[in-house]
N, C-alpha and C positions, 0 to 999 in steps of 0.2 A: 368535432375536433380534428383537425389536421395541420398537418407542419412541414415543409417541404424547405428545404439547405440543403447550402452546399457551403462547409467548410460553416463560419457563422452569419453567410448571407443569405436571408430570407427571401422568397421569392416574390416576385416583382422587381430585384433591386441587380448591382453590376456584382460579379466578384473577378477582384483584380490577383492574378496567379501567376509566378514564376516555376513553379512546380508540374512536372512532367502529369501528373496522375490526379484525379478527383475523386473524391468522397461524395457521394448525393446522399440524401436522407429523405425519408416518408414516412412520416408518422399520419396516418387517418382511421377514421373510427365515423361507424353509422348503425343505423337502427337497423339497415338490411345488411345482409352478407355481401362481399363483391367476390366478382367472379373472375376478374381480371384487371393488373393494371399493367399501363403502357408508356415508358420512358423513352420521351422523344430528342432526341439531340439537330436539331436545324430543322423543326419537322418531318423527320424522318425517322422511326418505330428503331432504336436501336437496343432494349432489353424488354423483356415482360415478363410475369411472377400471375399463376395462376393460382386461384385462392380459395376457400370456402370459409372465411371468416369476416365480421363485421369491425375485426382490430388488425390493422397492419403495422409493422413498424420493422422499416424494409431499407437497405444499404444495395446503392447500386456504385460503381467503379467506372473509370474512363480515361481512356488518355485523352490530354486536355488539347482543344483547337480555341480559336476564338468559335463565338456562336452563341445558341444558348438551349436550355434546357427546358421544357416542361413534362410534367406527368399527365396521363386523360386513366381513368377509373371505371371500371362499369361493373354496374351491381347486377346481382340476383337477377330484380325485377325489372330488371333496364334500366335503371337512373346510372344518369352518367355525372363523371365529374373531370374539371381541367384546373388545374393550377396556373397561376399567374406563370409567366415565363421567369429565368434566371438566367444572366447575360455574363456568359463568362468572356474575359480581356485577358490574353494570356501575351506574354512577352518574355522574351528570353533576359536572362541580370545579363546588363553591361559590364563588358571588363574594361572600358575604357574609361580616363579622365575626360574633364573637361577643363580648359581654361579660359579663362574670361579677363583682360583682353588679350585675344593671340591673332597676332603678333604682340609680346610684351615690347613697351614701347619705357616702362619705369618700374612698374609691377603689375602681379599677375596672380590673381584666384586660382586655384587649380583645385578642384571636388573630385571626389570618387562618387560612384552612381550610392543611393542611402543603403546603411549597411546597420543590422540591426546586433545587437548588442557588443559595440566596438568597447577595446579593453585598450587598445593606443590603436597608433596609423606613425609608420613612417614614409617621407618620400625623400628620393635618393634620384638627382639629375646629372644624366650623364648627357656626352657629346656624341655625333652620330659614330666616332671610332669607340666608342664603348667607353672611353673617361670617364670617373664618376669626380664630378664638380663639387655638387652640392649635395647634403642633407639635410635632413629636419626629423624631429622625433616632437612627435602630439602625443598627450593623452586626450582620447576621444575624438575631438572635433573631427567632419569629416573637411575642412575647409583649408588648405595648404595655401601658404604665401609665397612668393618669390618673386625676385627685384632684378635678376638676370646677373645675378655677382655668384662669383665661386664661394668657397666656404670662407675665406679671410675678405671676404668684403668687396674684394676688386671684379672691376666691371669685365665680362666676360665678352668677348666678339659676338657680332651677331654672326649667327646661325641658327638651324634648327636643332631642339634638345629634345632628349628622349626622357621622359619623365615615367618612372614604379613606382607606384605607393604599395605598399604591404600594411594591411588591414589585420590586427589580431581581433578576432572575437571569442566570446566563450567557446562559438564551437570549430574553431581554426583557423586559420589566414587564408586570406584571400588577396589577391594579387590584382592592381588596374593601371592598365598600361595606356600611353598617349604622345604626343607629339606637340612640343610647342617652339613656336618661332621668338628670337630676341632678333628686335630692329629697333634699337637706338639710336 
């Protein structure tokens, strides 16, 4: 019996992490006792738990890099063991939009990077002197429209515009800022 995760990916497999800090897990169980196991982060020994039992079930901690993780086990009587690897992909969340097409040229997509349990999303377009032009109030969607007109419809000069969207979710707002060009 053995079980090696991180968060609820099983090893062999990627886990994808915006989160500063990891959880590993070892659950293993054998007929002899083990004497020591060894959590390796890039190949390189960075915890170990010395043991005299044949039931483990052991939590180790980590600030997260990319890289990956395996455990190696050695028992009593020398049997050794190695767990598959676990491939951690760490990425910082984007606070910025994206617009699609920018330069808006008629209209324009604008997304916030995916945000999980959105409760609305406003986005609020000002001018590079700080004017706020336009708004828009969603429930949910993370997918904002805009056509390069002010709030009464009328087509705005080209320039560059500063676009905020403020994101509520159950557990607070969150704020994605960007820059989109109108050339009509």
């Amino acid at each position: 019996l053995w079980d090696f995760s991180i968060g609820n990916t099983k090893m062999g497999s990627v886990y994808y992490t915006q989160d500063n800090s990891l959880t590993i897990k070892l659950i293993v169980q054998a007929l002899n006792k083990f004497s020591k196991i060894y959590l390796y982060k890039n190949g390189v020994i960075t915890d170990s738990v010395i043991t005299d039992t044949n039931y483990l079930n052991l939590t180790f901690t980590d600030n997260v890099t990319n890289g990956y993780y395996f455990i190696k086990g050695i028992q009593q009587d020398g049997d050794r063991f190695w767990t598959a690897p676990i491939w951690v992909n760490y990425h910082v969340a984007s606070t910025n939009i994206e617009a699609w097409p920018n330069p808006i040229r008629s209209s324009s997509q604008i997304r916030y990077p995916q945000t999980d349990n959105v409760v609305s999303s406003e986005m609020k377009i000002y001018t590079i002197e700080g004017k706020e032009v336009f708004h828009q109030k969603l429930t949910y969607p993370d997918i904002h429209h805009w056509n390069g007109t002010n709030q009464q419809g009328i087509s705005l000069e080209n320039s560059v515009y500063l676009v905020v969207i403020k994101v509520k979710t159950e557990q607070g707002t969150k704020v994605y800022k960007g820059k989109v060009a109108l050339l009509k």
